[in-house]
C-alpha positions as CSV (number, residue, x, y, z in Angstrom):
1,X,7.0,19.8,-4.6
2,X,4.1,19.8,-7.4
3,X,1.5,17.5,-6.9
4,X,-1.2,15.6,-9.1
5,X,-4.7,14.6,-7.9
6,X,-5.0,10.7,-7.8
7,X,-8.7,10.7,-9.8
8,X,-10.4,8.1,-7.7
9,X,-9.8,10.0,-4.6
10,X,-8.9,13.4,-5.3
11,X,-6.2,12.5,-3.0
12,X,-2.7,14.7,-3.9
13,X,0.3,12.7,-4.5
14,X,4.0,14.4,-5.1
15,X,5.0,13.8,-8.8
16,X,8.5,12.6,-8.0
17,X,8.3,9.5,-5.9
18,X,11.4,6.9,-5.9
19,X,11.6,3.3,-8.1
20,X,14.0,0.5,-5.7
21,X,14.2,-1.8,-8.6
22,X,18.1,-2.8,-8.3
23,X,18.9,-0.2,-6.2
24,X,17.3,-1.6,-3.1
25,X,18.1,-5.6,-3.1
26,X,20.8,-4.9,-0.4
27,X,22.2,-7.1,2.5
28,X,24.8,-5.0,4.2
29,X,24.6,-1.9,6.7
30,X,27.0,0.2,4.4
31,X,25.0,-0.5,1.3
32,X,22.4,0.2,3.4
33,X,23.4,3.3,4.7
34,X,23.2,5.6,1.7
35,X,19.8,4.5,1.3
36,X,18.3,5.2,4.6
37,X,19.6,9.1,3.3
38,X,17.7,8.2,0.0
39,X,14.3,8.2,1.5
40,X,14.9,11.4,3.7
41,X,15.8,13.4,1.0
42,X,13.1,12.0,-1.0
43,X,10.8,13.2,2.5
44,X,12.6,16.4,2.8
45,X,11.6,17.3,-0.8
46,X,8.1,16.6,-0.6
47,X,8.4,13.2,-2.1
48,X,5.9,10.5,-0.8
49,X,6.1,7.5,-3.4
50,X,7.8,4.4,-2.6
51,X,6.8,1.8,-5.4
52,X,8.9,-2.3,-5.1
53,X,8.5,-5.5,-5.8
54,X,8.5,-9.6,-4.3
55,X,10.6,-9.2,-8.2
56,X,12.7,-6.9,-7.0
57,X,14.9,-9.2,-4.5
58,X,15.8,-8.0,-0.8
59,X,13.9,-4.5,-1.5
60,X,10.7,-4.7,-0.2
61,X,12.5,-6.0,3.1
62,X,15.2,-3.0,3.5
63,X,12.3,-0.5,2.7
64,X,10.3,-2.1,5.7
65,X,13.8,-2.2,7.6
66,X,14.6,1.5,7.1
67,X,11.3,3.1,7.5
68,X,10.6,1.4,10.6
69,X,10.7,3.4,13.3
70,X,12.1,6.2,11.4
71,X,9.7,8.0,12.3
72,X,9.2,8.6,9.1
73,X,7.4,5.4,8.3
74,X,3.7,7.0,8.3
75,X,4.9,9.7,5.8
76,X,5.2,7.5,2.7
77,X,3.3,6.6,0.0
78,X,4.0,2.7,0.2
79,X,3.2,0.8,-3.1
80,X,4.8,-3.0,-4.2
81,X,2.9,-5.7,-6.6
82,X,2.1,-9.2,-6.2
83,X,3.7,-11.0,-9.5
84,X,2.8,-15.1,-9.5
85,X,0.2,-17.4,-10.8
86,X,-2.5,-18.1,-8.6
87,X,-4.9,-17.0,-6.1
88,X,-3.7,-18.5,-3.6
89,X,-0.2,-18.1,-4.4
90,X,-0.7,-14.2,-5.1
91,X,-2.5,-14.3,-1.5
92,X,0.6,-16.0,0.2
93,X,3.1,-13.3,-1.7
94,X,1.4,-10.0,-0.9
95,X,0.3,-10.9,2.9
96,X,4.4,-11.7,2.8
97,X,4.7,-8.0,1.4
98,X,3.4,-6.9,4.5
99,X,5.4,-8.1,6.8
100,X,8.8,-7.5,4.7
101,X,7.5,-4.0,4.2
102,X,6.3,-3.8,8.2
103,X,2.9,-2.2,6.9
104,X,-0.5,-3.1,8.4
105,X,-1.7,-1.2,5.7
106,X,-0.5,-1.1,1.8
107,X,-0.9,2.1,-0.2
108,X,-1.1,0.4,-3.9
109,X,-0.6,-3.1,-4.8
110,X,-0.6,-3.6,-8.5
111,X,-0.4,-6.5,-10.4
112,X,2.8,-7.0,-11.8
113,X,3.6,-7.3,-15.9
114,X,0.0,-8.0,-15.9
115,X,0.9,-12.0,-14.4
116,X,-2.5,-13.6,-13.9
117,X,-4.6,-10.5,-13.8
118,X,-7.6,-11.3,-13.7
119,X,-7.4,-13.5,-10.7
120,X,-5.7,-11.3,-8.3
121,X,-7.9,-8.5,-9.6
122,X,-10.5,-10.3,-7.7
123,X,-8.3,-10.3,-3.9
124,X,-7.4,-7.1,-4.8
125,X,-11.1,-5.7,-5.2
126,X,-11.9,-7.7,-2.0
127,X,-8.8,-6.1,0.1
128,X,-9.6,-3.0,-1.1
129,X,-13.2,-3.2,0.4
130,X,-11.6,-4.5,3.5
131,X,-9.3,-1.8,4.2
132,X,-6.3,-3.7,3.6
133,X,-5.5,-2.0,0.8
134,X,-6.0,1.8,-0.3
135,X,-5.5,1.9,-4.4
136,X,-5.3,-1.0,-6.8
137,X,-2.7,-1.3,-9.7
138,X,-2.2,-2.9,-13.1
139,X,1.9,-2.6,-14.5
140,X,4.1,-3.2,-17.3
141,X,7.2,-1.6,-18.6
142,X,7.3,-2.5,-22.8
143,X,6.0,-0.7,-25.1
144,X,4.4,-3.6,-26.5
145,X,2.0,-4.2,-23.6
146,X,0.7,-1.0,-23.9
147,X,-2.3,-1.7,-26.1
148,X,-3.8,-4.6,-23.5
149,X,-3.0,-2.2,-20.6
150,X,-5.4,0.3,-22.6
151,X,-8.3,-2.0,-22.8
152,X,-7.8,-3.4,-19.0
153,X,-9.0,0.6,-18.5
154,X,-11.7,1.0,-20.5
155,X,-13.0,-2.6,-19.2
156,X,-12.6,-2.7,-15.3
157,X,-12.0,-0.4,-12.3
158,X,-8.4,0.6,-12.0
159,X,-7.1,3.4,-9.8
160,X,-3.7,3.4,-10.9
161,X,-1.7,1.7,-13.9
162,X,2.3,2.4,-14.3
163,X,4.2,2.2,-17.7
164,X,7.2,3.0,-19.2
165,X,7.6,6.7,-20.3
166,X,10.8,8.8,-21.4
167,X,11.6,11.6,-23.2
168,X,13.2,9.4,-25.9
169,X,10.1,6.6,-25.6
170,X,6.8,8.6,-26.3
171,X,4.8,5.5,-27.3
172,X,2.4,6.1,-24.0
173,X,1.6,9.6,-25.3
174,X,-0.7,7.9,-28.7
175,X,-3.0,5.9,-26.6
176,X,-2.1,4.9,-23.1
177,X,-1.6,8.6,-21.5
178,X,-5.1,9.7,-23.1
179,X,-6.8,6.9,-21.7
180,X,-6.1,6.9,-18.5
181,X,-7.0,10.4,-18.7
182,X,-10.4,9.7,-19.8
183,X,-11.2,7.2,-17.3
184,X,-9.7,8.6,-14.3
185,X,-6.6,6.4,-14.1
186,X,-3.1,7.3,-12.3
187,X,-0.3,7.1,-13.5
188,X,2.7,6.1,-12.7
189,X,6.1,6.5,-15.0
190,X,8.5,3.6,-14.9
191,X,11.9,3.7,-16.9
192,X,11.5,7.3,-16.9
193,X,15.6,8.2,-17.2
194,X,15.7,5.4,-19.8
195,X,17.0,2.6,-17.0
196,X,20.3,6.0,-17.4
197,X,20.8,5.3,-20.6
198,X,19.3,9.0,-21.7
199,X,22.8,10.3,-19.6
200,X,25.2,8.9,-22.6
201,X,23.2,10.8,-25.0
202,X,24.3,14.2,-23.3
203,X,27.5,13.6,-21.6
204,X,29.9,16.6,-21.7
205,X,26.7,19.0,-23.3
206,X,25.6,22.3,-22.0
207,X,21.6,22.2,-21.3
208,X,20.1,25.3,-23.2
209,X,19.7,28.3,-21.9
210,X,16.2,28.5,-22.5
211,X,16.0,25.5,-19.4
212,X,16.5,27.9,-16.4
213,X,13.3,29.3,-18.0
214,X,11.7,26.1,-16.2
215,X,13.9,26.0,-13.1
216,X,15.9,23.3,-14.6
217,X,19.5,22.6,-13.5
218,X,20.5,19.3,-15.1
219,X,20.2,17.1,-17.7
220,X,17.9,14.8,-15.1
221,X,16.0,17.4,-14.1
222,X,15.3,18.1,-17.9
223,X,14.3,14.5,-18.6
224,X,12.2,14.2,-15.6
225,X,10.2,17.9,-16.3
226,X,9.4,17.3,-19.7
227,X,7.2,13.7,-18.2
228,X,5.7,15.6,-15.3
229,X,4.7,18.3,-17.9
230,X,2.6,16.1,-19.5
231,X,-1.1,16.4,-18.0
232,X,-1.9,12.9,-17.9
233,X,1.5,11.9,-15.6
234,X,0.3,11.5,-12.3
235,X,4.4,10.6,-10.6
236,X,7.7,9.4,-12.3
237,X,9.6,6.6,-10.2
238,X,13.5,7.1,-11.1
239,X,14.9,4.6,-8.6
240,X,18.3,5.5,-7.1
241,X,20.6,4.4,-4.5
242,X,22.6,7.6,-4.2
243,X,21.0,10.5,-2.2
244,X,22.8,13.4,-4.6
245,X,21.0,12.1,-7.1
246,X,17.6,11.7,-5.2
247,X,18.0,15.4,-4.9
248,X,18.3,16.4,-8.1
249,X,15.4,14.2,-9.3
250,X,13.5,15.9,-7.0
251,X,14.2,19.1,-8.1
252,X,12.2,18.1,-11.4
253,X,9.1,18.3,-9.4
254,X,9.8,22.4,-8.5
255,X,9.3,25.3,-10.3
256,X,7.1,26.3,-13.8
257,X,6.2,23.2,-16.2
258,X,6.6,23.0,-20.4
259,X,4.0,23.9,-22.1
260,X,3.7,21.3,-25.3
261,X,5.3,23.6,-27.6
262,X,8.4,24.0,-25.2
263,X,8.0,19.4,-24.6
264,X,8.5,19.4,-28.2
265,X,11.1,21.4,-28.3
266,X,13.0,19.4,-25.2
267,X,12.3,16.1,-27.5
268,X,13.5,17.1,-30.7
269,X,17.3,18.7,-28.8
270,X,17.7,15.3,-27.2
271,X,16.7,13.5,-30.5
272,X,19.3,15.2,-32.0
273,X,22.0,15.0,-29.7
């Protein structure tokens, strides 16, 4: 699988990772099941990027629970968020993180929807320095939030920031995309399939032939390419709870990339489909 350079570190990270909003607030061993084969297709790809939530209901828990003792744990990029008012409070939630997610170590905790930022900014910066932490985060997923996550990079030390991105919601590509270019920000792409919503769009359409040009075999694949194509997208998240379609998202991270004449192309057939 492709990867991107995280700019902080220079450290590679696959640019097809895995989202467990919905998909992973699970209580029962069958529901369960199909997920465990989630995550080693996502490994068996290349794929490294788990991001979750305390939001996000029973998910952080079943990632810890399915990981553990895998023996994949150690291979996974692990990333959740800490999302409540408070130092204290933000404190109490992530150090409960780690023991739902069974890591001694988090990846990338990120401030979620920007909740009380600049206080857990502060634990953040001091876990980082500690070890506990590798990467710090800011997120939001509306378009409208876009502008304050702008000037939270140009004002304070950020390694990563996630947003939403799709092929049929380019806001990010005015402002947001170029500035965390220009001040060595990652990126990660929520909402990147349009929460699926891009699907109905296509239903029952041939992709064109032009897309085997770019080793694309499906409309996801399609959606997905024309994000990691774009310089400034570090990974997309789709979250999923079927391993089929882990696969195929995967696949988006394989083969040659758009160039910007060929993204605008890919926008303008789904715009007018």
């Amino acid at each position: 699988m492709l990867t991107r350079l995280i700019p902080s570190t220079k450290e590679a990270l696959s640019v097809v990772g895995l989202g467990t909003w919905q998909t992973f607030d699970v209580a029962t061993p069958s529901d369960k099941a199909p997920l465990k084969q989630v995550l080693q297709t996502l490994h068996q790809a290349g794929g490294t990027l788990i991001d979750s939530s305390p939001m996000y209901g029973r998910s952080e828990a079943v990632v810890g629970e399915l990981t553990d003792g895998s023996g994949l744990d150690n291979q996974f990029f692990y990333a959740t968020k800490v999302w409540t008012q408070g130092r204290e409070a933000g404190i109490q939630q992530m150090n409960e993180s780690f023991s739902l997610m069974r890591r001694k170590t988090i990846d990338l905790m990120q401030i979620h929807n920007l909740v009380d930022w600049k206080t857990h900014l502060q634990t953040l910066n001091d876990w980082k320095a500690a070890g506990k932490i590798r990467y710090i985060g800011i997120t939001h997923y509306t378009d409208s939030r876009h502008d304050e996550l702008e000037q939270i990079l140009s004002s304070v030390p950020i390694d990563f920031v996630q947003f939403n991105y799709s092929i049929a919601s380019r806001n990010a590509e005015k402002r947001l995309l170029p500035a965390a270019a220009d001040h060595g920000v990652a990126t990660l792409i929520n909402r990147p399939l349009g929460e699926g919503g891009l699907f109905a769009n296509v239903r029952g359409k041939q992709l064109p032939a032009w897309a085997k040009d770019y080793a694309i075999e499906s409309w996801g694949q399609f959606f997905l390419k024309f994000l990691i194509s774009h310089p400034a997208v570090t990974c997309v998240i789709p979250g999923t709870s079927k391993p089929d379609h882990m696969a195929d998202n995967a696949r988006a991270g394989f083969g040659p990339l758009p160039d910007q004449a060929t993204r605008e192309k890919m926008a303008a057939l789904v715009a007018g489909l």
